[in-house]
Structures are given as structure tokens and as C-alpha cells.
N, C-alpha and C positions, 0 to 999 in steps of 0.2 A: 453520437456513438451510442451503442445499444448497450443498456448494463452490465449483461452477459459477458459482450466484447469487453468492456472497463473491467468485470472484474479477472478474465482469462487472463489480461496485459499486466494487470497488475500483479495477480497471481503469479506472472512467470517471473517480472521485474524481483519480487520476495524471493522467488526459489531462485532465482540468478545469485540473487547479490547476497543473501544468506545459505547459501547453500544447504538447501536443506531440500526433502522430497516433495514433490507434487502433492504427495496425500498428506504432507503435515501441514499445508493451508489449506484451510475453507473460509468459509463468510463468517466462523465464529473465531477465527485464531484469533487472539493476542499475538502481539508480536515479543512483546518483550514477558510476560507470563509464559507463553508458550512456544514461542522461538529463540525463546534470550538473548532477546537483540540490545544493544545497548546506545548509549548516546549519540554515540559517532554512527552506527549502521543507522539508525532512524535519521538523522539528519540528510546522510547519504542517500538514502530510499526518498527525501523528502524531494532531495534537487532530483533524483531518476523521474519520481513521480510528476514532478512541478516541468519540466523538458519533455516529457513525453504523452504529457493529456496537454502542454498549455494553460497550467493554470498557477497560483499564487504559491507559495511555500505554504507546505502546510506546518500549523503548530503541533509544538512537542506538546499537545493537552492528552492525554493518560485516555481520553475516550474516540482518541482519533488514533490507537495502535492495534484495533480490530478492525481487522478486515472488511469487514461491514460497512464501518463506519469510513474508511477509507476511502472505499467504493464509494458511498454516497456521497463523499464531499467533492471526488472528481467528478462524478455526475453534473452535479449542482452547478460548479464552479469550471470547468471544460467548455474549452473553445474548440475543439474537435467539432 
């Protein structure tokens, strides 16, 4: 799968399940800095994300709640 594709899915999987706008993600949000996402919504995003690329849960590590880095761990770690 193409990055772009990883990060549009993911992008949408965040705006779904926090309900928040299209323009309040990009590749630099924070989720919890700048989305106030809390324990239970990242967990919840983690089985969205971990179901729908195929890959391992991700950890609650504080450099994996930017988008960015998101992205590149489903890249990395996607069986897509």
C-alpha cells in the first residue's frame, strides 16, 4: 500500500472515531496535544488501526500519537 493511501485511511479512521474535522489532521498532529485524545480513544484507534492495515497493536509510546509516526509504523509493519 502507497503512503499517501496509509495516510488518507488513517486520516479518515482519526476523523471517524474522534470526531473531529479533516483539516484538524495532518502528518504533524498529535493526537493527544492536539486532538485530546485520551487513553481509551488511543487504544481504540490502536485495534481500528491494528484490523485495518493488518498489523501488530501499536504501543501507547507518546512518539507514536503523531501522525507521522503512525503512518510510518503501518507502513513498516502492514501486511496490506
Amino acid at each position: 500500500m502507497e503512503y499517501n493511501d496509509i495516510y488518507q485511511k488513517a486520516k479518515e479512521l482519526i476523523v471517524d472515531y474522534l470526531r473531529v474535522e479533516e483539516n484538524e489532521v495532518n502528518l504533524e498532529t498529535d493526537l493527544v496535544e492536539d486532538l485530546c485524545a485520551d487513553s481509551i480513544a488511543l487504544v481504540e484507534l490502536g485495534f481500528k488501526f491494528s484490523e485495518t492495515f493488518s498489523v501488530p497493536m501499536i504501543d501507547a509510546k507518546p512518539e507514536l500519537f503523531v501522525v507521522k509516526n503512525i503512518v510510518d509504523f503501518l507502513q513498516e509493519n502492514g501486511m496490506n
